[in-house]
C-alpha positions as CSV (number, residue, x, y, z in Angstrom):
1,X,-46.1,-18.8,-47.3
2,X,-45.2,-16.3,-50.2
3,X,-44.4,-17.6,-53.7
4,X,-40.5,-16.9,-53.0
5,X,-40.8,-18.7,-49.4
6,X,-41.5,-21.9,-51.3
7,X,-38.9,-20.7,-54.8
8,X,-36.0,-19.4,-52.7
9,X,-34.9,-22.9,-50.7
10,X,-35.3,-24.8,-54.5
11,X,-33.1,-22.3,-56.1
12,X,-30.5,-22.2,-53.7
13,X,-30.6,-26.0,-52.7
14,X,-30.4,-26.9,-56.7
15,X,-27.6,-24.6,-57.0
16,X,-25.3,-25.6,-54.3
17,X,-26.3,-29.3,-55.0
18,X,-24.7,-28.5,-58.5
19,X,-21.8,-26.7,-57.1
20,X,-20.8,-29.4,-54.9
21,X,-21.2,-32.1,-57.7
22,X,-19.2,-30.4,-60.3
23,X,-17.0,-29.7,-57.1
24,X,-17.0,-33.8,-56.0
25,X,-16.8,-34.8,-59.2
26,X,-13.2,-33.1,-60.1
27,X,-11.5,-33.9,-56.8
28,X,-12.5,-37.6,-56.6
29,X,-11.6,-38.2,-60.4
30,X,-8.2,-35.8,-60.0
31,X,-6.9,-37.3,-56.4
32,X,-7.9,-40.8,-57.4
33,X,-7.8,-41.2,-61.5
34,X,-5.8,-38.4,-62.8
35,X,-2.9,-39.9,-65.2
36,X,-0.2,-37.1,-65.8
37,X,1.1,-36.8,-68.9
38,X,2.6,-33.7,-71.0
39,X,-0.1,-33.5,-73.3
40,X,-3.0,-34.0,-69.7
41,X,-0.9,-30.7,-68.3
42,X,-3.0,-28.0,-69.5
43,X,-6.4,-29.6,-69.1
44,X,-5.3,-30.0,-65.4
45,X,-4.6,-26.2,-65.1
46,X,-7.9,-25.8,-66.5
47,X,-9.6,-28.2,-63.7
48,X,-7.7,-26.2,-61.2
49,X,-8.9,-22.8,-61.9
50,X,-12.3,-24.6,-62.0
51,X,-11.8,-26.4,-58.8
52,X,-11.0,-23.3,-57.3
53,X,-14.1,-21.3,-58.6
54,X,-15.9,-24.2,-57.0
55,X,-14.1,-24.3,-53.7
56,X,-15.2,-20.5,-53.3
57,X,-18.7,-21.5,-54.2
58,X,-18.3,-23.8,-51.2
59,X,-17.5,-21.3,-48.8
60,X,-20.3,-19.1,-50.0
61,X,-23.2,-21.5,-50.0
62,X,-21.6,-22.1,-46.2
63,X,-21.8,-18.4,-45.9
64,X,-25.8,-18.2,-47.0
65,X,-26.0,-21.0,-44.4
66,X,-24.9,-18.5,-41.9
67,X,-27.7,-16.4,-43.0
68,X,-30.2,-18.6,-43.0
69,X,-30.5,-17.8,-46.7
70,X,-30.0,-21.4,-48.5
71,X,-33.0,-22.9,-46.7
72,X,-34.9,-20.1,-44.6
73,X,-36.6,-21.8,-41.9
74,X,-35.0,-24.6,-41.7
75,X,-32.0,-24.4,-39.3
76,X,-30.8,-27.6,-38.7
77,X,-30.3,-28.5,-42.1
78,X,-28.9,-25.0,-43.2
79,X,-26.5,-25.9,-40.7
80,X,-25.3,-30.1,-41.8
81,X,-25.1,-28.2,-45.2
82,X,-23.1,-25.6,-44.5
83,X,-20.9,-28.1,-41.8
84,X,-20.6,-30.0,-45.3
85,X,-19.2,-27.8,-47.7
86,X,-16.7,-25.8,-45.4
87,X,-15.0,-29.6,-44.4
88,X,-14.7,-30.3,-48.1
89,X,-13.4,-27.3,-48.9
90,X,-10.8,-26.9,-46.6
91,X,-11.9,-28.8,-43.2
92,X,-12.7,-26.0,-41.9
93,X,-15.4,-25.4,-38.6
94,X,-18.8,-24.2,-39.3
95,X,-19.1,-24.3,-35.8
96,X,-16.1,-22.3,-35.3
97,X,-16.9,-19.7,-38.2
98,X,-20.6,-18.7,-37.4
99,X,-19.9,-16.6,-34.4
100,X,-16.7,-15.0,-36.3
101,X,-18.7,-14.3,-39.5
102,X,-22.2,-13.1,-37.2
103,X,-19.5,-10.6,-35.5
104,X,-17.9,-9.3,-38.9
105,X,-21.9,-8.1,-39.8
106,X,-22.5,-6.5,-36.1
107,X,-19.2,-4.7,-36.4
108,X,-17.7,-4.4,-39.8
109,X,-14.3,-2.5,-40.4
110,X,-13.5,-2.3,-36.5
111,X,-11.8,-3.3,-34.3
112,X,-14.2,-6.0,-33.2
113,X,-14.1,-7.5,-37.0
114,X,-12.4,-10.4,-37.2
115,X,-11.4,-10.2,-40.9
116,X,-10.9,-6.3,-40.5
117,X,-7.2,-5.2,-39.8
118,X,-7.4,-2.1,-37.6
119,X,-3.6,-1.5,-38.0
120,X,-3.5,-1.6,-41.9
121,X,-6.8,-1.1,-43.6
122,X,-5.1,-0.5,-46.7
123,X,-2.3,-2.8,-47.3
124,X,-3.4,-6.3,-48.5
125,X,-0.7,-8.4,-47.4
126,X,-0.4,-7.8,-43.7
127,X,-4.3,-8.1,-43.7
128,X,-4.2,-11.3,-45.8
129,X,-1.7,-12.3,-43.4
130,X,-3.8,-11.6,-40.3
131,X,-7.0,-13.3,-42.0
132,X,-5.2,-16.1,-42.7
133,X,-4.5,-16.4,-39.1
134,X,-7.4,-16.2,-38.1
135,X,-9.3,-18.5,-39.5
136,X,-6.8,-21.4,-40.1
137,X,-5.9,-23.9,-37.6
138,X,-4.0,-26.7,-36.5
139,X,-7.2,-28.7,-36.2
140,X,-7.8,-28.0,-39.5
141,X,-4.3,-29.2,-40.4
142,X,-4.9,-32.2,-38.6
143,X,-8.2,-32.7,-40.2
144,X,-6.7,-32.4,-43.7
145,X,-3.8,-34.6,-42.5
146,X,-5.7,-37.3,-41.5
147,X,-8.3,-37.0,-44.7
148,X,-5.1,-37.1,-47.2
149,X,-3.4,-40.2,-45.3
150,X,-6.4,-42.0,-45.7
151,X,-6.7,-40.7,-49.4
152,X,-3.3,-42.4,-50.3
153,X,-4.2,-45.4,-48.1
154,X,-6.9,-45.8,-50.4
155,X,-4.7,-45.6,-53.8
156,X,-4.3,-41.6,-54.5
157,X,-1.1,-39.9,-55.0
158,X,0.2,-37.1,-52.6
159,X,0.9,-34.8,-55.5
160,X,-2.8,-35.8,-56.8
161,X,-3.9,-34.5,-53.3
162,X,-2.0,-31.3,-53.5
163,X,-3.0,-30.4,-56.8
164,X,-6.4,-30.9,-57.0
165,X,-7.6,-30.5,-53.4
166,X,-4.9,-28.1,-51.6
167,X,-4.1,-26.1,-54.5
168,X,-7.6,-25.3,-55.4
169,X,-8.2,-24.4,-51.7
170,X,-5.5,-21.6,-51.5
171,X,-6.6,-20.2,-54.8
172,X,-10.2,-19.5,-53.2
173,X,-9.0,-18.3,-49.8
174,X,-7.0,-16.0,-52.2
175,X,-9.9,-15.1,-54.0
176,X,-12.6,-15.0,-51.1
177,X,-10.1,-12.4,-49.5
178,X,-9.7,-10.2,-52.0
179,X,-13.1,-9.8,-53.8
180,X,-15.5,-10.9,-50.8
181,X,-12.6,-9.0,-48.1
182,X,-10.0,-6.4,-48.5
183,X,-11.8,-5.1,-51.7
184,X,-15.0,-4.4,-50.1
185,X,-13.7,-2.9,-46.5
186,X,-10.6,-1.5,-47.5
187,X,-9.8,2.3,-45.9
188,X,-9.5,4.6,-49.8
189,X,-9.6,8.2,-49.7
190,X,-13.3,8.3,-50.4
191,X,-15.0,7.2,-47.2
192,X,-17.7,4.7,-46.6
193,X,-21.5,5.3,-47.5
194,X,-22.6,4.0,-43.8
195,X,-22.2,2.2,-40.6
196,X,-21.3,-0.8,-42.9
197,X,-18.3,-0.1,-43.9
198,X,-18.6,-2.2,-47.1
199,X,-18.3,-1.2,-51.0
200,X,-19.1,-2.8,-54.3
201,X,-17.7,-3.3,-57.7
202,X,-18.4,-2.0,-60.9
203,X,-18.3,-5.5,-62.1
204,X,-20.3,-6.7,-65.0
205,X,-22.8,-9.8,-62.9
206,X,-20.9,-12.3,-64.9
207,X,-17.5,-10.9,-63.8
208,X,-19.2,-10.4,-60.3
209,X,-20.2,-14.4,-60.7
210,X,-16.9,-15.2,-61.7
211,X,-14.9,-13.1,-59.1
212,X,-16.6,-14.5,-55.9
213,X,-20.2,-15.4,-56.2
214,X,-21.4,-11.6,-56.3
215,X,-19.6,-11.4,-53.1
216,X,-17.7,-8.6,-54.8
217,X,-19.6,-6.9,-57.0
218,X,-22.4,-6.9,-54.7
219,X,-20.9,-6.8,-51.2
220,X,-22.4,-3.8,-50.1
221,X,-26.3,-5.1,-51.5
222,X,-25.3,-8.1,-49.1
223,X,-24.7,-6.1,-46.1
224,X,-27.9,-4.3,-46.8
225,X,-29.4,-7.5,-47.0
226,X,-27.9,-10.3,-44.9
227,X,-30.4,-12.7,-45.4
228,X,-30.8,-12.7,-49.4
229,X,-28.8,-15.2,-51.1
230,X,-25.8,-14.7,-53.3
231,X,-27.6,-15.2,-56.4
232,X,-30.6,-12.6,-55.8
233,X,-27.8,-10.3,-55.0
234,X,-27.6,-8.3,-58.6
235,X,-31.7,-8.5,-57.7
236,X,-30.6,-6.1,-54.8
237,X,-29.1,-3.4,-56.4
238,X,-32.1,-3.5,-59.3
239,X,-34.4,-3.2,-56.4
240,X,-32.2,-0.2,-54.5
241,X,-30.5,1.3,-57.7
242,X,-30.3,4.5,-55.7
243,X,-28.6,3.3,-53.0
244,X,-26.2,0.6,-54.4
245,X,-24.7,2.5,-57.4
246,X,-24.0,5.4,-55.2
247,X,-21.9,3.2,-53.3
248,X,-20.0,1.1,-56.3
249,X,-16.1,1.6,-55.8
């Protein structure tokens, strides 16, 4: 075993274990504890553009799940983990997103790509609109449902629950589609570097961090390399400067 077999899982274990703290933390203490008042209003905007910063996080530690990247070797766990953080972010299927996600990497930008649009690779909203169909359900609205009943059984506030858990959640659906999404596989008039269909930013890492996790500034490093996770992504491009900075958009 290689020094990064045994550095790799502690990184990325440490770092989602802090992303879903800081993540816990704010919707426990906003559903259950948050007292609204004029002068608590612009803290709570605060906490919500946090929240949703987090809830993206979610999804993407899920997504290195997918890979195998958060805990390489260790499948069964990758998988609780990754079952874990797309329920609290949204209730969303881990089940039901691995074989979607594994078919967006075998195909990307087709019409075998499940968040592709075929009919409008360039205009966001009818793609938005198609992703957003595809990946939300009514089990997942039941799930939520019967989460947020038993929220305000136990004491929370519906408008607690909206603001700090549903509100949060669009905000990063918003942002996971445009920066790790659209952005990245969109048809422009300069075409694709290769069969994977994917582009990067010119993001600064921190903006890239900020944006989506480097899912954005360094989408096409990630389709180079599936299994590294998103925070050796800017490592990727340092390692391939040839290849990724011809490919920035």
């Amino acid at each position: 075993m290689t020094r990064n077999d045994k550095v790799q899982p502690a990184i990325g274990l440490t770092l989602a274990a802090a992303v879903g703290a800081a993540w816990l933390a704010i919707h426990l203490g906003g559903i259950f504890f948050w007292q609204w008042r004029p002068s608590t209003v612009p803290l709570a905007m605060l906490l919500i553009a946090v929240q949703a910063w987090l809830s993206t996080g979610l999804f993407i530690i899920a997504h290195d799940c997918m890979h195998g990247s958060l805990a390489p070797g260790r499948p069964r766990l990758s998988a609780a983990i990754g079952a874990l953080t797309l329920g609290a972010y949204a209730a969303l299927s881990y089940r039901a997103l691995l074989p979607k996600h594994l078919a967006h990497h075998a195909a990307p930008g087709t019409e075998s790509d499940p968040d592709f649009h075929p009919g409008e690779p360039r205009r966001l909203v009818p793609w938005f609109i198609r992703f957003f169909r595809g990946y939300y359900t009514h089990g997942q609205i039941l799930r939520i449902t019967i989460v947020a009943i038993g929220y305000m059984l136990l004491g929370a506030s519906f408008i607690n629950i909206v603001i700090f858990w549903a509100v949060p959640a669009v905000l990063a659906l918003v942002q996971l589609f445009v920066f790790g999404t659209y952005l990245p596989h969109r048809h422009a008039d300069q075409p694709f570097a290769d069969e994977h269909r994917a582009r990067s930013n010119s993001l600064s890492p921190l903006g890239s961090l900020a944006t989506c996790f480097h899912f954005g500034g360094y989408h096409h490093e990630h389709h180079l390399s599936p299994g590294t996770p998103w925070w050796r992504l800017p490592r990727v491009r340092r390692d391939l400067p040839a290849i990724s900075m011809k490919h920035t958009a």
